[in-house]
DSSP file (Angstrom, degrees, kcal/mol; ACC not computed):
  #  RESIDUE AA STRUCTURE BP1 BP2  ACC     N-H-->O    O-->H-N    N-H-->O    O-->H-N    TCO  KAPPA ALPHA  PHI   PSI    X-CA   Y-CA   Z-CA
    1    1 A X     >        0   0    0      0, 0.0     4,-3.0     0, 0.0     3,-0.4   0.000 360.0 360.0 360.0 -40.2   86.4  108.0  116.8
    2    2 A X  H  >  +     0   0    0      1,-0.2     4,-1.2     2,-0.2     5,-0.1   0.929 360.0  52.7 -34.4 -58.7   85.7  110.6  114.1
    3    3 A X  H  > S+     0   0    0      2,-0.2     4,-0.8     1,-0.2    -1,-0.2   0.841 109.2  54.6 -47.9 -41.4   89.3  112.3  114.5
    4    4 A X  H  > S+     0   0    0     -3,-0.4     4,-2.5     1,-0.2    -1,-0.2   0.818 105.6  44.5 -70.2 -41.3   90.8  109.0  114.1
    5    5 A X  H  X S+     0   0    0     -4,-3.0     4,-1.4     1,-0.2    -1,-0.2   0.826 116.0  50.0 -89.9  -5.0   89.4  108.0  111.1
    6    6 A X  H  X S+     0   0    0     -4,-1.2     4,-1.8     2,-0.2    -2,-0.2   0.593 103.8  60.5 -20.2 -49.7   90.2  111.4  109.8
    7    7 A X  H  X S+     0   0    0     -4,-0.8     4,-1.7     2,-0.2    -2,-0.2   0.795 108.2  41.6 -83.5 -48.2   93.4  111.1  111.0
    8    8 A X  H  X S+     0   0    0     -4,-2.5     4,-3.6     2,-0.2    -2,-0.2   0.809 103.1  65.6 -75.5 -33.2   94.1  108.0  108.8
    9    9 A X  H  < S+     0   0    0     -4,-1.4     4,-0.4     2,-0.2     5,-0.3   0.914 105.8  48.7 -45.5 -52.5   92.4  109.3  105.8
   10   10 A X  H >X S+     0   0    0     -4,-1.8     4,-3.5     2,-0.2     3,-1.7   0.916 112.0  43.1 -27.1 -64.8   95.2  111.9  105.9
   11   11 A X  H 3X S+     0   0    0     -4,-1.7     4,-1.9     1,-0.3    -2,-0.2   0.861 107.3  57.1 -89.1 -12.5   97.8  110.0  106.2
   12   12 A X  H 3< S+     0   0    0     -4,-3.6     4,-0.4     2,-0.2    -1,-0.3   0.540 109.4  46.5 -55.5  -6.3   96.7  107.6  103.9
   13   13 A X  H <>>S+     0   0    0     -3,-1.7     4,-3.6    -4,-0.4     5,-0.6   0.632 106.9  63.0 -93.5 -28.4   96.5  110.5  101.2
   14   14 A X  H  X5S+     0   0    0     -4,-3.5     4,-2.7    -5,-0.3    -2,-0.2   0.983 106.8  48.5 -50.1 -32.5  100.4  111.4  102.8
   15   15 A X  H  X5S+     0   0    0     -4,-1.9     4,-2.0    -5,-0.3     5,-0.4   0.927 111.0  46.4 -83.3 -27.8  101.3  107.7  101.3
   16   16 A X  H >>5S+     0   0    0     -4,-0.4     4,-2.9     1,-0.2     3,-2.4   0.979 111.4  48.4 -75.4 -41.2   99.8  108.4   98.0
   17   17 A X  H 3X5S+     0   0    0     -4,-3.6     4,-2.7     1,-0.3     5,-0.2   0.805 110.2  57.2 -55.1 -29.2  101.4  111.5   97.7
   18   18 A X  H 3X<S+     0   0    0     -4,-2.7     4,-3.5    -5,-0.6    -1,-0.3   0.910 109.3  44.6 -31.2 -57.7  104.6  109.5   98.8
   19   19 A X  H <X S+     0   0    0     -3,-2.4     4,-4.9    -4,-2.0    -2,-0.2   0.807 114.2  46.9 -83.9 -27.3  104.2  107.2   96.0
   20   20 A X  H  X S+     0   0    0     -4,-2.9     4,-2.5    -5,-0.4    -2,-0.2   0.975 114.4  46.8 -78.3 -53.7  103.5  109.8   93.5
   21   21 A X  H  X S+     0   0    0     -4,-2.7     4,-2.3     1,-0.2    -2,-0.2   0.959 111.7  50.6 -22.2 -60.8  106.3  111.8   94.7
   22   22 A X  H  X S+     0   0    0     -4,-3.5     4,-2.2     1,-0.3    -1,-0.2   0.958 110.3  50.1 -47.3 -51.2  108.5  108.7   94.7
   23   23 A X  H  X S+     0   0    0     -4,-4.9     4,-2.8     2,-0.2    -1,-0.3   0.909 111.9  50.3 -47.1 -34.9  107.3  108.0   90.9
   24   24 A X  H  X S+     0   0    0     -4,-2.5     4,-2.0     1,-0.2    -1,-0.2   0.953 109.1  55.5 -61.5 -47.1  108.3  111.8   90.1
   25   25 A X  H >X S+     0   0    0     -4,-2.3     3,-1.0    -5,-0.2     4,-0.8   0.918 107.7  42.3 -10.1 -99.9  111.5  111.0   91.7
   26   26 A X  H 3X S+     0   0    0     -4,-2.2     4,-0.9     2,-0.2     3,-0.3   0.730 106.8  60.8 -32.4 -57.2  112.5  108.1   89.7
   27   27 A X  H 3< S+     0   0    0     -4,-2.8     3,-0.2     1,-0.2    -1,-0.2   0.840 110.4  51.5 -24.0 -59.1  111.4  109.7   86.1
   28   28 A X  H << S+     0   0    0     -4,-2.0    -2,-0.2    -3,-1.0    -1,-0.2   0.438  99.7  51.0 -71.4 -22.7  113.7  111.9   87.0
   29   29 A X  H  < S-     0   0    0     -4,-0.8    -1,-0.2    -3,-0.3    -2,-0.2   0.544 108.4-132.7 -81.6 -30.3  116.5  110.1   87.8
   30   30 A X    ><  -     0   0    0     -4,-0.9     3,-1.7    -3,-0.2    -1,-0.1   0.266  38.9 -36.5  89.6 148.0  116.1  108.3   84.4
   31   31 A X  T 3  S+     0   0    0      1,-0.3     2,-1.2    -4,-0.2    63,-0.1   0.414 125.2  25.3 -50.6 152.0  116.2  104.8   83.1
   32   32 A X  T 3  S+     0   0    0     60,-0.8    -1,-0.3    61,-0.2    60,-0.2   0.497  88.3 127.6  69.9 -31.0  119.0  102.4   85.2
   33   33 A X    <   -     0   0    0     -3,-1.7    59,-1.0    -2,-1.2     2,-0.2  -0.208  67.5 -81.8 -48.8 179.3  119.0  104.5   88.6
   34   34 A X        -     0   0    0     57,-0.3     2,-0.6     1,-0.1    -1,-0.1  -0.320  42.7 -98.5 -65.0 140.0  118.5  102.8   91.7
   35   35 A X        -     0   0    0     54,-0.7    -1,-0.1    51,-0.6     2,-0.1  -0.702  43.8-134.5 -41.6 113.7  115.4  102.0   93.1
   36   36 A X     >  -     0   0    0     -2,-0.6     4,-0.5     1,-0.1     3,-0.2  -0.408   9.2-124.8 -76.5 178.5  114.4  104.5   95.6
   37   37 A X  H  > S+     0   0    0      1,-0.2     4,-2.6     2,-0.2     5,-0.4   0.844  95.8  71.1 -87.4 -33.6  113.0  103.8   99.1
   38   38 A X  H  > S+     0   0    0      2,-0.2     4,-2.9     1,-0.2     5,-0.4   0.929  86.5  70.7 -43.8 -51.9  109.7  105.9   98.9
   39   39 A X  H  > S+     0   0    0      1,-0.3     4,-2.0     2,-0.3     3,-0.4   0.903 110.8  28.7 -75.3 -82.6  108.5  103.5   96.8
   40   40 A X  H  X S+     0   0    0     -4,-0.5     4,-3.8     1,-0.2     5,-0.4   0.934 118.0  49.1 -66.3 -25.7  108.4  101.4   99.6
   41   41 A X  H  X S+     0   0    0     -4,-2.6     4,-3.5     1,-0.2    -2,-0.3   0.919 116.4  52.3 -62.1 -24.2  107.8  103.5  102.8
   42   42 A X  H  X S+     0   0    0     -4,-2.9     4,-1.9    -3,-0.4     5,-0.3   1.000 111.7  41.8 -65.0 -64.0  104.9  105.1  100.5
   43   43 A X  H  X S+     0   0    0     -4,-2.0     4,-1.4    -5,-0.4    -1,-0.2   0.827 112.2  57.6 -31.9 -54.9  103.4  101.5   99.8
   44   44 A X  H  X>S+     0   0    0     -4,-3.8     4,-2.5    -5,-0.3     5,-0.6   0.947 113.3  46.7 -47.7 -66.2  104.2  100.7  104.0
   45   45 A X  H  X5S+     0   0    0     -4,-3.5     4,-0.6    -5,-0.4    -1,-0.2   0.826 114.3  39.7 -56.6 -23.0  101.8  103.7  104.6
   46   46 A X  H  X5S+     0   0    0     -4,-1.9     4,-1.9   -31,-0.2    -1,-0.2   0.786 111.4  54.9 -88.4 -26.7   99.2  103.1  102.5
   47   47 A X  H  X5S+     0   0    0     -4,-1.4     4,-1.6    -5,-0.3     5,-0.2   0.859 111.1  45.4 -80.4 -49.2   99.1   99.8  103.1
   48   48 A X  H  X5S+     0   0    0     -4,-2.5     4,-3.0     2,-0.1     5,-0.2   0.925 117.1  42.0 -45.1 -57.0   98.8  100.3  107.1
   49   49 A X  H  X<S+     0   0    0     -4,-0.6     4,-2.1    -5,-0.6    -2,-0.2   0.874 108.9  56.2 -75.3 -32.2   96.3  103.0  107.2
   50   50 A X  H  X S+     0   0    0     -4,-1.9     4,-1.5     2,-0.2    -3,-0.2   0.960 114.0  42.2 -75.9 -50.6   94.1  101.5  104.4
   51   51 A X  H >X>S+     0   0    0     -4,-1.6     4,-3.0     1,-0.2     3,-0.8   0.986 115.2  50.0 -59.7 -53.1   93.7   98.0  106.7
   52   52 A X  H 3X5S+     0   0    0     -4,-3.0     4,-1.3     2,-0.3    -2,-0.2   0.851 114.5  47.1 -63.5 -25.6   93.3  100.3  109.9
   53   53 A X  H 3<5S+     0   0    0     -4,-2.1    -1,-0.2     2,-0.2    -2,-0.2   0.976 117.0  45.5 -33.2 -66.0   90.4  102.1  107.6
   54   54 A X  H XX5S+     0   0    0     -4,-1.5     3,-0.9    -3,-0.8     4,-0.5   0.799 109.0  46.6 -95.0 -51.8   89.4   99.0  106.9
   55   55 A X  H 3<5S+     0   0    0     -4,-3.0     4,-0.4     1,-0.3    -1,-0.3   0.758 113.8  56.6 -83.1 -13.2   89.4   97.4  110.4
   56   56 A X  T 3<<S+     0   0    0     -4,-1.3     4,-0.4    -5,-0.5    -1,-0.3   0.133  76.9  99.8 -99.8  37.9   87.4  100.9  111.7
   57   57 A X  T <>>S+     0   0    0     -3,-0.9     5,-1.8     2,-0.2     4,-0.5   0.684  79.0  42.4  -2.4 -73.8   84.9  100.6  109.5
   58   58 A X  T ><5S+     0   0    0     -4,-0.5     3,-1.5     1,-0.2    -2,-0.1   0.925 103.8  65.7 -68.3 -30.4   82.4   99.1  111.7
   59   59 A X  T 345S+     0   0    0     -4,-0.4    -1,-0.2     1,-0.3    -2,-0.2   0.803 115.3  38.3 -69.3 -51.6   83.3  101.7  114.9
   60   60 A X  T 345S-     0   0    0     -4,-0.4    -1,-0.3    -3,-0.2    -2,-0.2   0.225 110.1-113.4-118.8  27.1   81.9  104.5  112.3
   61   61 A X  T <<5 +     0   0    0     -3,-1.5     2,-0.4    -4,-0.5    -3,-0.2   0.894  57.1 171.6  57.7  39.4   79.2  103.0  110.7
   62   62 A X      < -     0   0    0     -5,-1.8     2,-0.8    -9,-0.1    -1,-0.2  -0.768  21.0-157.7 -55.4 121.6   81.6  103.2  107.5
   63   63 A X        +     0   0    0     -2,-0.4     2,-0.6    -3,-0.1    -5,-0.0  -0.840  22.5 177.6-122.5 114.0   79.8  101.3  105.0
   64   64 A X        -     0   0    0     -2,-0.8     3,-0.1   -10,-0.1     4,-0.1  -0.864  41.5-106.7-121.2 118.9   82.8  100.1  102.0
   65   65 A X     >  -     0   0    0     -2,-0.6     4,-0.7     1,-0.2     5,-0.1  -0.257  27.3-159.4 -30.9 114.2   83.1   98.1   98.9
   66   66 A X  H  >>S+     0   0    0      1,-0.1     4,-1.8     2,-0.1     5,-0.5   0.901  92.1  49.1 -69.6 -49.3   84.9   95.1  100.4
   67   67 A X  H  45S+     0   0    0      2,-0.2     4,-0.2     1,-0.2    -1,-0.1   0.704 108.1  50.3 -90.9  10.8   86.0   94.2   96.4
   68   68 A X  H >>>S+     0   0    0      3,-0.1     3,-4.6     2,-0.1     4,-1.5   0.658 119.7  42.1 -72.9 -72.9   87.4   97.9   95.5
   69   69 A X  H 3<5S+     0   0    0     -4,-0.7     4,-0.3     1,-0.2    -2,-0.2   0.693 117.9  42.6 -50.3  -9.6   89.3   97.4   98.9
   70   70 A X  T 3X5S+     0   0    0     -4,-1.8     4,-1.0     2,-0.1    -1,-0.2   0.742 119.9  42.8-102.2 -39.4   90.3   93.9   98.1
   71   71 A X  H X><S+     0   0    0     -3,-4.6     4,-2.2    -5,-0.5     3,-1.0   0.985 117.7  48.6 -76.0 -44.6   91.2   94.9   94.2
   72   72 A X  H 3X5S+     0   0    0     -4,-1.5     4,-2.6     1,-0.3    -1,-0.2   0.755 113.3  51.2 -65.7 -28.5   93.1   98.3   95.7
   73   73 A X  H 34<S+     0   0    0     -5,-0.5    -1,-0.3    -4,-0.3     4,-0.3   0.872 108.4  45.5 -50.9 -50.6   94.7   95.9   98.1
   74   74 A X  H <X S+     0   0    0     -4,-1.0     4,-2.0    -3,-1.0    -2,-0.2   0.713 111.1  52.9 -70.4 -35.1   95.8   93.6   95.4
   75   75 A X  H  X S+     0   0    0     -4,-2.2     4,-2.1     2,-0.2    -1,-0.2   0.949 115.4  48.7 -74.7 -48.3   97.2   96.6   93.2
   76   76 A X  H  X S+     0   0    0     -4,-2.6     4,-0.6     1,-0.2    -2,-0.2   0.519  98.7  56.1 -89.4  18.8   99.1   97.6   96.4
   77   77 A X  H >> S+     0   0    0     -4,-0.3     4,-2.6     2,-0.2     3,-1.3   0.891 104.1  60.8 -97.9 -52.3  100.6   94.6   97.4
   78   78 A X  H 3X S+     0   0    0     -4,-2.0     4,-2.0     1,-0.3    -2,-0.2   0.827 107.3  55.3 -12.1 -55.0  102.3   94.5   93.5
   79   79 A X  H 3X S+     0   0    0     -4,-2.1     4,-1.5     1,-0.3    -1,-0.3   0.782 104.6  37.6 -35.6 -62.9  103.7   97.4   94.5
   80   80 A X  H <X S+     0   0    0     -3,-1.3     4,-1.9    -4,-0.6    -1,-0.3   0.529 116.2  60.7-100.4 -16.3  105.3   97.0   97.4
   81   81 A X  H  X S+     0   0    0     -4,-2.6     4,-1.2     2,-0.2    -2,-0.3   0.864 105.1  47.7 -43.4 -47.5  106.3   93.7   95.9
   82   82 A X  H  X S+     0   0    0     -4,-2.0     4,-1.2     2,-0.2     5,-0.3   0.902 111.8  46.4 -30.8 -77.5  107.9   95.3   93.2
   83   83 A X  H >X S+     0   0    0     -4,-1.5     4,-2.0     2,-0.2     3,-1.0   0.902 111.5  52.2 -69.8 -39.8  109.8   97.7   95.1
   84   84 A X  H >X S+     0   0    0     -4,-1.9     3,-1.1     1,-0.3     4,-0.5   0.848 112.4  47.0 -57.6 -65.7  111.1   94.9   97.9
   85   85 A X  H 3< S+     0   0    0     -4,-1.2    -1,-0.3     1,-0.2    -2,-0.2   0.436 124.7  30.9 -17.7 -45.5  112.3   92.7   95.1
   86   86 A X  H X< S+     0   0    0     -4,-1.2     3,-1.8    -3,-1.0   -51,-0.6   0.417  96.4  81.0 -99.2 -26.7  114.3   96.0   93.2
   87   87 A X  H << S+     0   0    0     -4,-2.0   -52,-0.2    -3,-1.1    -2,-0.1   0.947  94.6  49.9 -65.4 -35.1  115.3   98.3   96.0
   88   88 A X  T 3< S+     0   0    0     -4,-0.5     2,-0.4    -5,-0.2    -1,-0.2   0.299  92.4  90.0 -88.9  29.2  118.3   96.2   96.7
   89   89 A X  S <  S-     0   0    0     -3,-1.8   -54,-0.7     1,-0.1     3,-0.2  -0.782  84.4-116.3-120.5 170.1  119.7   96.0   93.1
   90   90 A X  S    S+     0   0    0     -2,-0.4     2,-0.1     1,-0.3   -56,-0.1   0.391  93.6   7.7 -89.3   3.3  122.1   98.5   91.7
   91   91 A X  S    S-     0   0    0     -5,-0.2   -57,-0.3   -57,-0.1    -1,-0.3  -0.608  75.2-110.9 171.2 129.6  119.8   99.7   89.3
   92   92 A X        -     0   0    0    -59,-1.0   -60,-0.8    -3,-0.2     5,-0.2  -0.268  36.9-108.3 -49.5 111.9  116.2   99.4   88.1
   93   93 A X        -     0   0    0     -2,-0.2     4,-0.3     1,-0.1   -61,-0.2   0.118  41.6-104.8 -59.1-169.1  115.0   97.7   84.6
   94   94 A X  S >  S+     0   0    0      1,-0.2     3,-0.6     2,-0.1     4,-0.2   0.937 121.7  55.2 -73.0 -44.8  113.8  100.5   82.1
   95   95 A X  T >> S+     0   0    0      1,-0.2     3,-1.7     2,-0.1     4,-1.3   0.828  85.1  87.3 -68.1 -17.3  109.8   99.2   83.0
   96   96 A X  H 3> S+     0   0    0      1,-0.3     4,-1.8     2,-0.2    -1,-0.2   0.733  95.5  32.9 -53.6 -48.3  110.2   99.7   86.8
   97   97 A X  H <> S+     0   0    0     -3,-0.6     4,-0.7    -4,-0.3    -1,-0.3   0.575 120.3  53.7 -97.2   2.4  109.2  103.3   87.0
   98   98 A X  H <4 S+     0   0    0     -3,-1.7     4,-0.4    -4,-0.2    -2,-0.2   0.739 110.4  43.6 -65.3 -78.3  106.9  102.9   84.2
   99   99 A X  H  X S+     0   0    0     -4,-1.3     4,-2.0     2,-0.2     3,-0.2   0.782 112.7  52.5 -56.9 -59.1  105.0  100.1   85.7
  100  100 A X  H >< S+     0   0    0     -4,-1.8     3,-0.8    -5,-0.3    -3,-0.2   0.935 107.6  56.0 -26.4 -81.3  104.8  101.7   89.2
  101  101 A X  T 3X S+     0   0    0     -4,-0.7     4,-0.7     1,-0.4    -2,-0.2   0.122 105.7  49.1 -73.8 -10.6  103.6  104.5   87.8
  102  102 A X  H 3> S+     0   0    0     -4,-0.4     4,-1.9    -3,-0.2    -1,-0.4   0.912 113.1  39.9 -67.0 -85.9  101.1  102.8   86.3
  103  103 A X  H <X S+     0   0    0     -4,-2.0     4,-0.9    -3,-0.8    -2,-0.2   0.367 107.0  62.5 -61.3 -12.7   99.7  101.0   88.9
  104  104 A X  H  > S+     0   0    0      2,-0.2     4,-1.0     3,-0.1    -1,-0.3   0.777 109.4  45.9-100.0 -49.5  100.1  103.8   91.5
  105  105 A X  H  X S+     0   0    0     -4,-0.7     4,-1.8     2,-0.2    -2,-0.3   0.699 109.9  56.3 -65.6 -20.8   97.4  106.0   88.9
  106  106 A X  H  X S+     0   0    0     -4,-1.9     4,-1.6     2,-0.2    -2,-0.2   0.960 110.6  42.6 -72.3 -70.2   95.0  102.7   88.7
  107  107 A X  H  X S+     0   0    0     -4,-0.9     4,-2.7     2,-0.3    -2,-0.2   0.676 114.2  49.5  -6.5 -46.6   94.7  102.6   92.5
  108  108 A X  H  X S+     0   0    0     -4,-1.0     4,-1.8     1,-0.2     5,-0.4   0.959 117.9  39.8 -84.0 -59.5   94.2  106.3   92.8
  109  109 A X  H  <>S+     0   0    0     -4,-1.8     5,-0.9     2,-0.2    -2,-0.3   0.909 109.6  64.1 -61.1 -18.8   91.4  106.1   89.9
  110  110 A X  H  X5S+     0   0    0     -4,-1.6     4,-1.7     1,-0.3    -2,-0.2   0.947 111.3  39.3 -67.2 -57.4   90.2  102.8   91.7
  111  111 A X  H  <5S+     0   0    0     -4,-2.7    -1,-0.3    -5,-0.2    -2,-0.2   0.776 118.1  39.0 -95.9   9.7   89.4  105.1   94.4
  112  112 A X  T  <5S+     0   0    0     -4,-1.8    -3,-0.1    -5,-0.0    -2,-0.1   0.587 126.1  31.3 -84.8 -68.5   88.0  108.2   93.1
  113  113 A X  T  45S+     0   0    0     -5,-0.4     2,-1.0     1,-0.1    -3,-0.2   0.858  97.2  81.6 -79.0  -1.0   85.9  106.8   90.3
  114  114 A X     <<       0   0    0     -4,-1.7    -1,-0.1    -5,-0.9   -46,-0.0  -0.705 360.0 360.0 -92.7 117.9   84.9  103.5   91.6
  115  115 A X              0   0    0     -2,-1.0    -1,-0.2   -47,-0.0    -2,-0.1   0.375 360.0 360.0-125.1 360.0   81.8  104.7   93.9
């Protein structure tokens, strides 16, 4: 059961690095691009692995802030709101990558410094 939750801890860091990518991505692309699609498949990963975290928790005597996970939840459901809402329009307002980017570094500090 160790391996497993291992296994998701990984790929839950593969989705942040997804989302940070994506933000680098976007920056780069400059005000008015398109949405891109990491933004959600990143969200889709994190957001999978962090509930299966979350539902193996008891199986490894994980012991977890329910309201970090609840708030980190909350941050990433914006997210991936965000991006469903944006992906299909022909170009992104000026805050979008901004805003992300934002919200993708609160999450990340939500789970390093809140212990």
């Amino acid at each position: 059961m160790e391996f497993v939750r291992h296994l998701l801890v990984f790929l839950h860091l593969l989705g942040m690095a997804m989302l940070i990518g994506t933000l680098m991505l976007q920056l780069k692309a400059g005000k008015g691009a398109p949405v891109n699609k990491g933004w959600l498949h990143g969200a889709g990963l994190q957001l999978v692995t962090g509930l299966a975290l979350m539902l193996l928790a008891p199986l490894t005597n994980a012991d977890y802030d329910h309201m970090k996970l609840g708030i980190k939840l909350l941050v990433l459901v914006v997210i991936g709101v965000l991006a469903v809402l944006y992906v299909t329009k022909d170009k992104a307002p000026k805050w979008f990558a901004g805003t992300l980017g934002g919200l993708v570094v609160l999450n990340v500090g939500l789970a390093v410094f809140w212990t």
